[in-house]
PDB file of N, CA, C and O in Angstrom:
ATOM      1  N   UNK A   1     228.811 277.425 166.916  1.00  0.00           N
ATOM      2  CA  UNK A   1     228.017 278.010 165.865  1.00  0.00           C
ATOM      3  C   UNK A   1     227.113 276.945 165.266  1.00  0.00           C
ATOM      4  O   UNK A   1     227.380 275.750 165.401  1.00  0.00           O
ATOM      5  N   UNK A   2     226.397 277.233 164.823  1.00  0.00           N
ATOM      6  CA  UNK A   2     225.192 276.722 164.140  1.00  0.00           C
ATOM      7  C   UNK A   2     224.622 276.716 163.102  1.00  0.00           C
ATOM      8  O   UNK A   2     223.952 277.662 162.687  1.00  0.00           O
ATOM      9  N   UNK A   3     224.774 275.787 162.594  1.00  0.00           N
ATOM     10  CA  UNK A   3     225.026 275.833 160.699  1.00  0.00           C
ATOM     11  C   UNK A   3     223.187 275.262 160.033  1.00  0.00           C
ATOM     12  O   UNK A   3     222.784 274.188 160.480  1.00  0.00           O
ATOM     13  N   UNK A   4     222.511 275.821 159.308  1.00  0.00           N
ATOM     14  CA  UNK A   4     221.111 275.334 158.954  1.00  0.00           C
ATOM     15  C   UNK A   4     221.676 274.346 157.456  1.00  0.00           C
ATOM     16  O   UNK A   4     222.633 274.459 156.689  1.00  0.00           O
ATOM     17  N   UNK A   5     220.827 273.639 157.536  1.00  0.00           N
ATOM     18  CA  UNK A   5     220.954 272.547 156.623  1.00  0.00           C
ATOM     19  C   UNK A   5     219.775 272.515 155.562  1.00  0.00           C
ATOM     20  O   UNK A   5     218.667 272.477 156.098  1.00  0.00           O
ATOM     21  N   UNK A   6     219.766 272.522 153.927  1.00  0.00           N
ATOM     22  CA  UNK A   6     218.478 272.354 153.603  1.00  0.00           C
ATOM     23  C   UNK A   6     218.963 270.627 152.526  1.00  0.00           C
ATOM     24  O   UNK A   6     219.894 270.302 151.788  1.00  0.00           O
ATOM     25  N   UNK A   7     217.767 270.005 153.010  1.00  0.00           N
ATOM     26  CA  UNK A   7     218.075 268.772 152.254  1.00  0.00           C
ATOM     27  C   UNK A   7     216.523 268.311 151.160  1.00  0.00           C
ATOM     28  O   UNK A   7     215.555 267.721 151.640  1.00  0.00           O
ATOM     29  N   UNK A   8     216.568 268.532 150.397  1.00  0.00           N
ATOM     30  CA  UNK A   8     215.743 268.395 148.905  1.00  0.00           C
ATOM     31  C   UNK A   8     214.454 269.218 149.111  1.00  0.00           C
ATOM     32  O   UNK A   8     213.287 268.832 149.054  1.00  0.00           O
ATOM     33  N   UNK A   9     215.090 270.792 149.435  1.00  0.00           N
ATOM     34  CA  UNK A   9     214.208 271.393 149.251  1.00  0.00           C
ATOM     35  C   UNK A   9     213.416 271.897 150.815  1.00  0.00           C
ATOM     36  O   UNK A   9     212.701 272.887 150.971  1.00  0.00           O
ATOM     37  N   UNK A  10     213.813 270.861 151.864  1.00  0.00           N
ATOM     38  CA  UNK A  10     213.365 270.990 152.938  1.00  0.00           C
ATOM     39  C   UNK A  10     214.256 271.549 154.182  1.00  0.00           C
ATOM     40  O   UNK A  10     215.321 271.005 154.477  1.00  0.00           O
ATOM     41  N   UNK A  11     213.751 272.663 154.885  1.00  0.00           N
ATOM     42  CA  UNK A  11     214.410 273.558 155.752  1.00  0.00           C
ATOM     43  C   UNK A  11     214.560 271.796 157.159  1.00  0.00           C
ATOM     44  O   UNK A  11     213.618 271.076 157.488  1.00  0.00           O
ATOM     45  N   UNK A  12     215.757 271.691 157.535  1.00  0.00           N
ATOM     46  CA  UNK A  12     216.298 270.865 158.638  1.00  0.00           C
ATOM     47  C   UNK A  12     216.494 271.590 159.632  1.00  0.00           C
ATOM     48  O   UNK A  12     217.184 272.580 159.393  1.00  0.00           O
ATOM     49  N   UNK A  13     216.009 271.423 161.064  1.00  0.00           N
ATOM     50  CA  UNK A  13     216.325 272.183 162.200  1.00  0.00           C
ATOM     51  C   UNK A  13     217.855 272.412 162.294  1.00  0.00           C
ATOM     52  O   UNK A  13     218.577 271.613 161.698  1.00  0.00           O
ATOM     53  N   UNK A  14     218.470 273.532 163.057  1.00  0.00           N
ATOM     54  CA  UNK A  14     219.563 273.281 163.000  1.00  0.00           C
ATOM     55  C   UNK A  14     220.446 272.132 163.611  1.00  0.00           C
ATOM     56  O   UNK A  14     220.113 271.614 164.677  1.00  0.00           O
ATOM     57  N   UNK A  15     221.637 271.716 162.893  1.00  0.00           N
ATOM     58  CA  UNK A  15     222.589 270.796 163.185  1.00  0.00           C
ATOM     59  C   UNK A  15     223.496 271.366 163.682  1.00  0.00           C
ATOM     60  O   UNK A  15     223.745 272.482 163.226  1.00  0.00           O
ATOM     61  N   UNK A  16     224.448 270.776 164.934  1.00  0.00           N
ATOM     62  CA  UNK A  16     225.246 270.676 165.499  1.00  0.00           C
ATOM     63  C   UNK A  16     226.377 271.288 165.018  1.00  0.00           C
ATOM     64  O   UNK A  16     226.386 271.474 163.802  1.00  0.00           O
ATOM     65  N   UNK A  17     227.234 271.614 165.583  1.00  0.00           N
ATOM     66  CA  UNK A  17     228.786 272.355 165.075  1.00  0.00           C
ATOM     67  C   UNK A  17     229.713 270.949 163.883  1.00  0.00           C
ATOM     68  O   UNK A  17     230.644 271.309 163.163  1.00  0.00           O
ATOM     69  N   UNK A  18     229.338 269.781 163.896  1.00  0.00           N
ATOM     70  CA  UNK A  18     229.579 268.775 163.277  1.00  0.00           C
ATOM     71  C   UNK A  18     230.134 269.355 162.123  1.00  0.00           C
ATOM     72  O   UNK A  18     231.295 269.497 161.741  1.00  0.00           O
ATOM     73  N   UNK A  19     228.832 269.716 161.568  1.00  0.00           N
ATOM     74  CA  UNK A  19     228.846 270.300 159.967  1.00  0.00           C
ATOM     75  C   UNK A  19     230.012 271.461 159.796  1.00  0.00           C
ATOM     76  O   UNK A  19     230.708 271.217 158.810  1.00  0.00           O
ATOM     77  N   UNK A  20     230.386 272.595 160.462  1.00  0.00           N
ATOM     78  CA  UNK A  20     231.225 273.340 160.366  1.00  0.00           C
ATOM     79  C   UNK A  20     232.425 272.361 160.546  1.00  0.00           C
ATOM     80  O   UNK A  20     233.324 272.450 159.710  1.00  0.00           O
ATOM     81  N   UNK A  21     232.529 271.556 161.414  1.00  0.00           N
ATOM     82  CA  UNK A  21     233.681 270.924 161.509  1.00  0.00           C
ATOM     83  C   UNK A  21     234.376 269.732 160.381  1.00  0.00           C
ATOM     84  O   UNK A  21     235.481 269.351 159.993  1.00  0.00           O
ATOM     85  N   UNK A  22     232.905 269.453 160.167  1.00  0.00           N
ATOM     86  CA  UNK A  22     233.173 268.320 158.603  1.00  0.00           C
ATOM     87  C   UNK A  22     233.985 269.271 157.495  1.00  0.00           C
ATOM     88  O   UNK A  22     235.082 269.043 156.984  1.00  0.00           O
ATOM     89  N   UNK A  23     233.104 270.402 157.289  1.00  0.00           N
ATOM     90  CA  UNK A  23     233.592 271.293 156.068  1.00  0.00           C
ATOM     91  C   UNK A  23     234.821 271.711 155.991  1.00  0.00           C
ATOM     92  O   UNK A  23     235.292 272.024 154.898  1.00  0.00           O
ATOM     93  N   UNK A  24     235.536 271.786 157.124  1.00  0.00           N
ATOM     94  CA  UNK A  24     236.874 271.708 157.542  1.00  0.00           C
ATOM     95  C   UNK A  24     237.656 271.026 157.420  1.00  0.00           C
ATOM     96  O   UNK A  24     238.739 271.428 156.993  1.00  0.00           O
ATOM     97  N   UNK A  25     237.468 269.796 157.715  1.00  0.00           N
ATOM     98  CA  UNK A  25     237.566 268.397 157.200  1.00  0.00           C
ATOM     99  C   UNK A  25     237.701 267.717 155.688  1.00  0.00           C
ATOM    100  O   UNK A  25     238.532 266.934 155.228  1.00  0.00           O
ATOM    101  N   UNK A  26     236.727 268.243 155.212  1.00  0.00           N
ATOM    102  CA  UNK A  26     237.138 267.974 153.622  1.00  0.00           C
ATOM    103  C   UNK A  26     237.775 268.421 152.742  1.00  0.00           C
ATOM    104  O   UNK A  26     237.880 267.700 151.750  1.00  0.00           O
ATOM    105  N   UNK A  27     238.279 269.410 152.725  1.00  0.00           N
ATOM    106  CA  UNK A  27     239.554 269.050 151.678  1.00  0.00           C
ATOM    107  C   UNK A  27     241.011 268.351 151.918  1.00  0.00           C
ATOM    108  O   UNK A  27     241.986 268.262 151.172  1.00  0.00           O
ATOM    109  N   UNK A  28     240.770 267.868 153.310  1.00  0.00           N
ATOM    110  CA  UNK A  28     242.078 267.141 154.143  1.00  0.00           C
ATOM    111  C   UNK A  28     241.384 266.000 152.565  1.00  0.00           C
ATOM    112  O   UNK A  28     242.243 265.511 151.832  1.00  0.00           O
ATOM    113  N   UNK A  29     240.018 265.751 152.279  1.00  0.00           N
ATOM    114  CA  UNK A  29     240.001 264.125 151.859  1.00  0.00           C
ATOM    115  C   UNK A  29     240.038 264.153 149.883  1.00  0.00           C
ATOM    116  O   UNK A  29     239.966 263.117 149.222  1.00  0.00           O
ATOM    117  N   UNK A  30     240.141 265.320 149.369  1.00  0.00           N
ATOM    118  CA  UNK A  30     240.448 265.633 148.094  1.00  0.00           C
ATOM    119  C   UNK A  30     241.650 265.092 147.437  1.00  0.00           C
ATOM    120  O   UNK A  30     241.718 264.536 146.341  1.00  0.00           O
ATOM    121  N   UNK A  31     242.841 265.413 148.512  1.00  0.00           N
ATOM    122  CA  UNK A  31     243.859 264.658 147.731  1.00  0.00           C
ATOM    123  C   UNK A  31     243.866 263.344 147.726  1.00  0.00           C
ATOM    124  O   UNK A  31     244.175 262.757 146.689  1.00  0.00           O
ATOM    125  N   UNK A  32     243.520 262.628 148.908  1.00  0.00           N
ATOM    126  CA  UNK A  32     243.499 261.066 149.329  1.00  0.00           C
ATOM    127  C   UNK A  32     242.530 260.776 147.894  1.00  0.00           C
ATOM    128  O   UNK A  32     243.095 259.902 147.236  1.00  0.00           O
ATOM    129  N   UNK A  33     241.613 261.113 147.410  1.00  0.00           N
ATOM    130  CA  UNK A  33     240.657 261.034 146.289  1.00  0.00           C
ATOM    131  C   UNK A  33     241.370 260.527 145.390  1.00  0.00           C
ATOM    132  O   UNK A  33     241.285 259.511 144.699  1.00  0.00           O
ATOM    133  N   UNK A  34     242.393 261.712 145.518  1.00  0.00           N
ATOM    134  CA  UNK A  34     244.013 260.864 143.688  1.00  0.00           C
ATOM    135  C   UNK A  34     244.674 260.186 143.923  1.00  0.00           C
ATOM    136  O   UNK A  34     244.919 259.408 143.001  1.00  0.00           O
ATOM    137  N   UNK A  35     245.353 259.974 145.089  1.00  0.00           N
ATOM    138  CA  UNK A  35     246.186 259.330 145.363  1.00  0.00           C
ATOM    139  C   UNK A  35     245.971 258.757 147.093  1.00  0.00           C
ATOM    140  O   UNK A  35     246.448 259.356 148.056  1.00  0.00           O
ATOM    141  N   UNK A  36     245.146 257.478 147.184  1.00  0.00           N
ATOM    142  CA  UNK A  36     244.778 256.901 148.441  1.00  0.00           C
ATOM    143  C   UNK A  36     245.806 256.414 148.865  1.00  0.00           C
ATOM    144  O   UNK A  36     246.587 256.256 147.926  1.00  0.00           O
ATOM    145  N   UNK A  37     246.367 255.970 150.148  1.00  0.00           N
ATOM    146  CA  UNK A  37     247.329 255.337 150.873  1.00  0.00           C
ATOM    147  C   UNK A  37     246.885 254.483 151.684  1.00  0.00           C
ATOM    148  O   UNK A  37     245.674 254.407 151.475  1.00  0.00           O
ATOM    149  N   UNK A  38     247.212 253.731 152.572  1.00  0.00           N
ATOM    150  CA  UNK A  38     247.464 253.099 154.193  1.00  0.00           C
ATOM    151  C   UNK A  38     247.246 254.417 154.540  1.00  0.00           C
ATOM    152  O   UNK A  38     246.200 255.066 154.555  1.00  0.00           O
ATOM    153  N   UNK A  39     248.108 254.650 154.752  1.00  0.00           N
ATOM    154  CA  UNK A  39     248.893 255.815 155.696  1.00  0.00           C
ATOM    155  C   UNK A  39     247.791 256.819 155.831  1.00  0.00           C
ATOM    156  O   UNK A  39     247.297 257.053 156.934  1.00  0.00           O
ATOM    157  N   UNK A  40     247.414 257.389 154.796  1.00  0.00           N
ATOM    158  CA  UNK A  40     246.432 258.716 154.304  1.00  0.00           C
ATOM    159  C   UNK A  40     244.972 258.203 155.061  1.00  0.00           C
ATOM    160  O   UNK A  40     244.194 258.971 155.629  1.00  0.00           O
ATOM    161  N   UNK A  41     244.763 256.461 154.905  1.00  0.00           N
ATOM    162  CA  UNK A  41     243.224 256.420 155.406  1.00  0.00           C
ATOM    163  C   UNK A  41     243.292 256.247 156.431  1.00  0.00           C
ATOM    164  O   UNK A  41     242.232 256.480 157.012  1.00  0.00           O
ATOM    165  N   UNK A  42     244.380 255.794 157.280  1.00  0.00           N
ATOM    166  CA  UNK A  42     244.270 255.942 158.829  1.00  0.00           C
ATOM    167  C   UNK A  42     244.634 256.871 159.708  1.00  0.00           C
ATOM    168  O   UNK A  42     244.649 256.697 160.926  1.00  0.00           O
ATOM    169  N   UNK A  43     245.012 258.123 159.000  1.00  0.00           N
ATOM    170  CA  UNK A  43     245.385 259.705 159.253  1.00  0.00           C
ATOM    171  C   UNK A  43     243.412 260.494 159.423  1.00  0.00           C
ATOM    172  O   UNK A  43     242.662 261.047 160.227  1.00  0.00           O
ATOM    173  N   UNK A  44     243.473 260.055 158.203  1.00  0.00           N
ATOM    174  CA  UNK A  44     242.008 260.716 157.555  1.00  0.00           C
ATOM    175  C   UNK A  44     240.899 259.742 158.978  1.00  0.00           C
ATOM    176  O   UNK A  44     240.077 260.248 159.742  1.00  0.00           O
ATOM    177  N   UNK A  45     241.171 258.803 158.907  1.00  0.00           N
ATOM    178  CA  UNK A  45     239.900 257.910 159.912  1.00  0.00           C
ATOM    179  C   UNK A  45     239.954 258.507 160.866  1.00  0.00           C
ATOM    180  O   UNK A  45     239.079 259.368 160.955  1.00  0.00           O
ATOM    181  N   UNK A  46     240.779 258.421 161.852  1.00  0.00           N
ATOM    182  CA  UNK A  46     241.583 259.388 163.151  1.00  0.00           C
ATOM    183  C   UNK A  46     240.736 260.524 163.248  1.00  0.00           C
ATOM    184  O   UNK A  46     239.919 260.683 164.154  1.00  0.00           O
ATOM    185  N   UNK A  47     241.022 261.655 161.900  1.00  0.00           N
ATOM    186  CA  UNK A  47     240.496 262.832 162.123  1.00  0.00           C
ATOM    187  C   UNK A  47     239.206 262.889 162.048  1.00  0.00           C
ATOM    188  O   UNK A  47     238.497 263.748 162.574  1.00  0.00           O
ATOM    189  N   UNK A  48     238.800 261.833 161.290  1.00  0.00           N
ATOM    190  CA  UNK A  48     236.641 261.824 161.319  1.00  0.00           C
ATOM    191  C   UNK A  48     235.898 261.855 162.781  1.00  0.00           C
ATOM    192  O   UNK A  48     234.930 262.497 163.189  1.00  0.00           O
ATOM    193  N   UNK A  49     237.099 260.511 163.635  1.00  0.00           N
ATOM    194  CA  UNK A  49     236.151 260.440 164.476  1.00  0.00           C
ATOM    195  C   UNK A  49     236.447 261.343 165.375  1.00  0.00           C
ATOM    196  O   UNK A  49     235.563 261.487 166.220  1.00  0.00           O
ATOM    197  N   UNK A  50     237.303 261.953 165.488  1.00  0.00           N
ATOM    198  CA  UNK A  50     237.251 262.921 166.521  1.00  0.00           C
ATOM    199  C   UNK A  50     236.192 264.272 166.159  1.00  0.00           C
ATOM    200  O   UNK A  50     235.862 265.192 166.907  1.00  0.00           O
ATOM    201  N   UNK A  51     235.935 264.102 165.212  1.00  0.00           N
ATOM    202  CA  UNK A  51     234.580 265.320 164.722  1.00  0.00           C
ATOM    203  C   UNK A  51     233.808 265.000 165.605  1.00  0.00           C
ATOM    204  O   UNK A  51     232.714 265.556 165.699  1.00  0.00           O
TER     205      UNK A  51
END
């Protein structure tokens, strides 16, 4: 799927499935926000790059 992007006002061709997959992705990084770890940022790193 194919997600449109507008960035300050300006229509961006579409982007890659990335973006659906980031948005997915972030609230895994909300809690790490309150309470960061070891553990939590090399869980969380792991899952970025495989986006």
């Amino acid at each position: 799927m194919k997600t449109k992007l507008i960035l300050k006002g300006r229509k961006v061709k579409y982007m890659p499935r990335f973006l659906d997959d980031f948005w997915d992705y972030y609230p895994d990084l909300l809690p790490y926000k309150d309470a960061p770890s070891e553990q939590k940022a090399g869980k969380l790193r792991s899952e970025f790059w495989k986006l």
